[in-house]
Steps between C-alpha positions, in 0.01 A plus 500: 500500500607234310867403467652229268826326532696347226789226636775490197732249702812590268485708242756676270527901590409608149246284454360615809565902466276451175258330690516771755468806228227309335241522809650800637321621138166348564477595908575853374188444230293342779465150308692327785433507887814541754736224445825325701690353269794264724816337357864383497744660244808320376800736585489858357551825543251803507613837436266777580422836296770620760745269511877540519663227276800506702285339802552174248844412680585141299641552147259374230662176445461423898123589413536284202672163680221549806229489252344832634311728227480890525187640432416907509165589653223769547501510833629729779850412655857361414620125453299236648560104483283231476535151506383139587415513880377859462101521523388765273153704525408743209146608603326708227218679702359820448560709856266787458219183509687444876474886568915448528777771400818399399662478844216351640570186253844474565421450858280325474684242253767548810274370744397197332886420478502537860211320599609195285842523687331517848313178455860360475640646798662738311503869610527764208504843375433777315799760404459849551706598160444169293221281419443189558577233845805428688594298797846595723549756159471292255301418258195248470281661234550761187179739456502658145198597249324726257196694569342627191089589477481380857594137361835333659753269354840365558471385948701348710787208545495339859778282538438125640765258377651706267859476404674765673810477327349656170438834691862548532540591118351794562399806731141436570260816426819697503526431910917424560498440861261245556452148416217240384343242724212247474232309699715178472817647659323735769293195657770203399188302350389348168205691307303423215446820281076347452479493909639851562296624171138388676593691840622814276179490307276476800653837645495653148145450483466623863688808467379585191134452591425204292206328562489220206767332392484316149851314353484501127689345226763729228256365263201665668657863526688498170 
């Protein structure tokens, strides 16, 4: 089975949730095949369908001085952040094509987390209660989505140079006691979001039971 991947670089939130609703649309209608889509995000907030607002801890004019935009969401879950630094994976593939269940997706989007880690000497983990990857409890990657006709949306946010100092505004996926971390600060080296992206997409596709890989342009899926 085919899979394509779309590289964004940096792109605006908005501009890339209607992006993502757009051929979340068309893979539910069959005109698509499965797609990746990867990008950065300038800072913002997501609030899922059920998020607590009070997990926003900065006042709005905090918000306003940091340039950091809050945006509600579809998907499952409370307040997530994203930001420069942050590699961000919205695949939009049908999972009853992959004879996968819900939970089977989530895990497996967990393992390919943890296999990208691994290849950096980095040991991580799944949480019994809460999705998504941690190292010594905290966390590397977010895992939220939306399922709907079998078709997925929304992904995951693993964390490579990100600024940490943003997550502190707020009390990630509702989660008090624990703390953000990244690739940079758990091996003390430099990363380039495009190197980590090409080891992340080669598990992806080896997880997930990919056996052709095509990257495509936003003009060719839109």
């Amino acid at each position: 089975m085919e899979l394509k991947i779309l590289y964004l670089g940096k792109k605006d939130y908005n501009e890339c949730l209607k992006l993502q609703e757009d051929l979340f649309e068309k893979r539910q209608k069959n005109i698509i095949d499965d797609i990746l889509i990867l990008v950065e995000h300038n800072p913002v907030l997501t609030l899922g369908r059920s998020a607590n607002r009070e997990n926003i801890i900065a006042d709005d004019k905090t918000l306003k001085d940091e340039d950091i935009e809050v945006v509600k969401i579809g998907r499952g879950g409370d307040v997530t952040y994203h930001g420069p630094g942050q590699l961000v994976g919205y695949p939009i593939i049908n999972i009853r094509d992959k004879n996968l269940g819900v939970k089977d997706y989530v895990y497996n989007i967990e393992q390919v987390i943890i296999d990208t880690c691994k290849m950096y000497g980095i040991e991580s983990y799944r949480d019994d209660i809460n999705n998504g990857c941690w190292i010594n409890n905290k966390k590397i990657a977010a895992v939220g989505f939306k399922v709907k006709k079998w078709v997925t949306m929304h992904g995951f946010a693993f964390n490579i140079n990100t600024n940490l100092d943003h997550f502190k505004y707020i009390i990630p996926c509702g989660i008090s006691d624990r703390e953000a971390t990244s690739l940079e600060l758990e091996t003390e080296k430099d990363y380039k979001i495009e190197d980590i992206q090409e080891d992340l997409v080669e598990n992806f596709c080896r997880i997930f039971n990919y056996s052709v890989i095509k990257e495509v342009s936003e003009e060719e899926v839109i």
